[in-house]
C-alpha positions in Angstrom: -6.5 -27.2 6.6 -6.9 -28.3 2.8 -6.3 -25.3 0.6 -7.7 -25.9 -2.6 -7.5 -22.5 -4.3 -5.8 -19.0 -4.0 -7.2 -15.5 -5.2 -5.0 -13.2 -6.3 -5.0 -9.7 -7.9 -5.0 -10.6 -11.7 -1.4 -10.5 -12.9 -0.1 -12.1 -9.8 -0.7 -15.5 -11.2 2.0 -15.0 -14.0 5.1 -14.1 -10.9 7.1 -17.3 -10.5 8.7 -15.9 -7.5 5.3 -16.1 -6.1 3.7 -19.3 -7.8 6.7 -21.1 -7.0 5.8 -21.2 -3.8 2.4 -22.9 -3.9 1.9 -26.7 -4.6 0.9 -28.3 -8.2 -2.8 -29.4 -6.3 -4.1 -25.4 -5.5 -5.9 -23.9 -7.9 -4.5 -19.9 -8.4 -7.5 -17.3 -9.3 -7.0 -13.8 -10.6 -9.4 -11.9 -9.9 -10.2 -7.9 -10.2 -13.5 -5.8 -8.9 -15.7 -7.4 -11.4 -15.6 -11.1 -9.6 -17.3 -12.3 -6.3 -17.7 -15.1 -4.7 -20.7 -16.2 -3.3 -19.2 -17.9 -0.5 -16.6 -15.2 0.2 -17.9 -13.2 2.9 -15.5 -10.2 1.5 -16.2 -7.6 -1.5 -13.1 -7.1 -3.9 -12.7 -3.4 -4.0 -9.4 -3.4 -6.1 -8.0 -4.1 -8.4 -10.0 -2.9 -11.3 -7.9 -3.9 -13.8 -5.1 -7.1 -14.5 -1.7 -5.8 -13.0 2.0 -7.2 -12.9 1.5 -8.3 -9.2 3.2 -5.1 -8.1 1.9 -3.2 -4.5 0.0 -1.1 -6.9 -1.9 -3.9 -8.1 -2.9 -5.5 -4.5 -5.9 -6.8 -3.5 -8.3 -4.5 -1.4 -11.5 -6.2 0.3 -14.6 -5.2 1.8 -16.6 -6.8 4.6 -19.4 -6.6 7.3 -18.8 -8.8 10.3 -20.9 -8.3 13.2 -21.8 -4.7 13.6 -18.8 -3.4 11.5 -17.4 -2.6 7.9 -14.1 -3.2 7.4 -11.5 -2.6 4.8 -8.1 -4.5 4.2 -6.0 -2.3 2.1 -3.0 -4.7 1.3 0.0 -2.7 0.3 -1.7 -0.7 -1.7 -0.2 3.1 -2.5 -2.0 6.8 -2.3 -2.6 6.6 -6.2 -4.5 3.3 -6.0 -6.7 4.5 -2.7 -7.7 7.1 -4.9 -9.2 5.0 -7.5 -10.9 3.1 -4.6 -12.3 6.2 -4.0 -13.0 7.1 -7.6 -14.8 3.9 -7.8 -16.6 3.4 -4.8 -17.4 7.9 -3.9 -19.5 7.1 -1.0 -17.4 4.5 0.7 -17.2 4.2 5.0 -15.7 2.2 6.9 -15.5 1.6 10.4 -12.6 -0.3 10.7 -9.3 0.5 8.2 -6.4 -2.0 8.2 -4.3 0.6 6.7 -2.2 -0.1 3.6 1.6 -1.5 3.3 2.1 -1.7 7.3 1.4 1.9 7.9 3.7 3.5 5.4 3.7 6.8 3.9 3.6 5.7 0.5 -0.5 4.6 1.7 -3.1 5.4 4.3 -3.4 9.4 2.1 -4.9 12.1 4.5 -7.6 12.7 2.1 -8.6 8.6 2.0 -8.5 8.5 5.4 -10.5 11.4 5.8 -12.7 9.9 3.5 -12.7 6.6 5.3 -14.4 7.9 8.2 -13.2 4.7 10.3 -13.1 4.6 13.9 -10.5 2.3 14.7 -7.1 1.6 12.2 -5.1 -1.3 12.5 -1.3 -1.6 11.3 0.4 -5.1 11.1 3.8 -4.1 10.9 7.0 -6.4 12.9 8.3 -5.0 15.8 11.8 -3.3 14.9 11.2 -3.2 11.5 14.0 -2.3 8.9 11.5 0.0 7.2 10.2 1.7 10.5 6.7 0.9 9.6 4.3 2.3 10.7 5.7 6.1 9.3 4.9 8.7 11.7 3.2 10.8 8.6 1.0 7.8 8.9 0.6 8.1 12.7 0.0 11.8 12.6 -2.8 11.7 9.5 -4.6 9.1 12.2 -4.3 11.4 15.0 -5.3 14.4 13.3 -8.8 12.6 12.3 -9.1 11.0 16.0 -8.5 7.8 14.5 -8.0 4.9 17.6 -5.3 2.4 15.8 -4.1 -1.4 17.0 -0.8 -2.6 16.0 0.7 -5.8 15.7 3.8 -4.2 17.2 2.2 -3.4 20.0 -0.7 -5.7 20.9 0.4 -8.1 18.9 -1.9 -10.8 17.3 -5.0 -8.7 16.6 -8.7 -11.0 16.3 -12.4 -9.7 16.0 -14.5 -11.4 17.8 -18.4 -11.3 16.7 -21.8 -12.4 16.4 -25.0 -11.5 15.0 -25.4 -8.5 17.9 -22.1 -7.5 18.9 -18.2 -7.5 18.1 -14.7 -7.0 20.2 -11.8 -7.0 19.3 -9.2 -9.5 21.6 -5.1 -8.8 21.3 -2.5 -11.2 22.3 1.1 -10.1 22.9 3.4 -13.0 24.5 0.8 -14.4 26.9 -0.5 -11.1 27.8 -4.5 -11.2 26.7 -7.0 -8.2 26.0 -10.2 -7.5 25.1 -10.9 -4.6 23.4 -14.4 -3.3 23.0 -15.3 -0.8 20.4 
């Protein structure tokens, strides 16, 4: 696959230890919540402002994809789900990927809560020096009846959709499931 440009929270664009590592040929794009795309199927939620590329300034996206909302949170903290908030008062999603691999620094009680989602999803490595995903994390899901996926777990997590239904389908060495939600 060609890549012929990258969007980044506006700031990113000026870390070397980040540009460095994409080719001459592909264009970079800052962007905040006042760009779209019309051929990005995704909303940017966040960030409203231009940043220093810090977890603070990440990205967060919005989409509809078969019968379901989605937010991807990126490693954003409790102080910038907030603003989300702040920005966006009646937001719901149905499905979360919660914030910075499930940490306690993201994925506040009160945004969650907000959330409404059904279904969370943490991408986090197996054995992780940071013990992602925090149990404060794991706790504010259960206390809402939050269903979550992990990459830990299930490994490679895929939604699977079409104009009338969606699944979700995890992969963890070999082993295949479908999960319907």
């Amino acid at each position: 696959m060609k890549v012929k440009s990258v969007i980044v929270p506006s700031g990113m664009e000026h870390l070397t230890k980040f540009t460095r590592k994409i080719p001459s040929d592909v264009n970079v794009v800052p962007v905040t919540n006042d760009d779209s795309f019309s051929n990005i199927p995704l909303k940017i939620l966040h960030p409203s402002k231009k940043g220093r590329g810090k977890n603070e300034d990440s990205m967060v996206l919005y989409g509809q994809f078969g019968l379901k909302s989605f937010i991807f949170m990126g490693d954003l903290d409790r102080r910038g789900e907030r603003q989300v908030l702040q920005d966006y008062p009646s937001l719901k999603v149905n499905i979360v990927k919660l914030g910075h691999h499930g940490s306690r620094t993201s994925s506040d009680p009160n945004f969650i809560k907000q959330l409404e989602p059904e279904l969370a999803i943490i991408s986090a490595g197996r054995h992780n020096r940071y013990g992602h995903p925090n149990q404060e994390t794991l706790n504010t899901l259960k206390m809402e009846n939050i269903s979550s996926l992990s990459t830990q777990n299930q490994g490679m997590i895929k939604y699977c959709y079409g104009s009338g239904y969606g699944y979700f389908k995890t992969q963890l060495k070999g082993d295949e499931f479908n999960w319907m939600h």
